[in-house]
C-alpha angles and dihedrals in degrees: 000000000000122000127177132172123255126257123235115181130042122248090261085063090251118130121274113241113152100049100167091178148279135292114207113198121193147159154162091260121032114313117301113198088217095070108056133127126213119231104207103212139068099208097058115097100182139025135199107227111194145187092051111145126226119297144075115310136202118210129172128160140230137208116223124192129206092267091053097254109157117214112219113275125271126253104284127246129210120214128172120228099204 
């Protein structure tokens, strides 16, 4: 399970007010953009994603707004699947 905390200005410091959603990238290496997963709503703060074999993952999350701007990710996080 990820979790992350909410964001809750833009980059430009002014407030957030059109959060769509989050996008969690992860992978085996450091992070690929091509493997990444939505999640759909703005109001979740973490997600569960399964089926990943064993190994050492990246993972790293985005902030998406209504428009489909992306924020920069966030700093990435290694975890082991033993």
């Amino acid at each position: 399970m990820l979790r992350w905390s909410a964001p809750t200005t833009n980059a430009d410091g002014s407030p957030l007010a059109d959060l769509a959603g989050y996008r969690i990238y992860y992978d085996t290496l450091p992070i690929d953009p091509s493997r990444s997963r939505i999640t759909s709503t703005g109001t979740e703060t973490s997600d569960t994603l399964r089926g990943l074999g064993r190994g050492s993952y990246h993972f790293a999350v985005t902030a998406v707004d209504t428009s489909g701007n992306e924020s920069a990710m966030s700093n990435e996080v290694i975890q082991v699947i033993p």
